[in-house]
Residue, then its C-alpha position, 0 to 999 in steps of 0.5 A: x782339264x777337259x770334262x764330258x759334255x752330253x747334248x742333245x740335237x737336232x740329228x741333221x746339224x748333227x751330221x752338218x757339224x761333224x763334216x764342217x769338223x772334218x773338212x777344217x781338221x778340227x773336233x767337233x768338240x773345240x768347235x763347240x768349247x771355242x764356240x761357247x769359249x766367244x760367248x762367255x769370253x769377258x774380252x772380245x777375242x777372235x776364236x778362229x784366225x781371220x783369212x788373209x783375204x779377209x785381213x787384206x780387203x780391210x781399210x780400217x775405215x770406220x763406217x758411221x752408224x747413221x750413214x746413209x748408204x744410197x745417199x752415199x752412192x749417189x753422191x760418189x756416182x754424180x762425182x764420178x760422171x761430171 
């Protein structure tokens, strides 16, 4: 059941908002209920459809959390030029 919600916003994200709407095709309204639907959500679901592009760029590959990355590059570039 849908019900009536009354906001109050900055008048310029306003516009911002309603063109995004307009140019993906969907009401400003679902953004807003898929929006506060991810935030509330108790299971992590993806509101919107990852791209192809981007589901084809992804490995898979866990990045540790404490890696360091300069190090990383370092290591792979004096691999690379031996």
């Amino acid at each position: 059941m849908d019900t009536k919600l009354t906001l109050k916003l900055n008048q310029e994200i306003i516009e911002r908002a309603k063109e995004y709407a307009f140019n993906k095709k969907i009401s400003l309204s679902r953004i807003v209920e898929a929006y506060l639907q991810s935030l509330t959500s108790e299971t992590k679901t993806d509101a919107f459809e990852i791209s192809p592009f981007v589901r084809s760029i992804s490995t898979g590959t866990k990045i540790p959390l404490d890696l360091d990355y300069k190090e990383a590059y370092f290591e792979h570039l004096m691999q690379k030029h031996k």
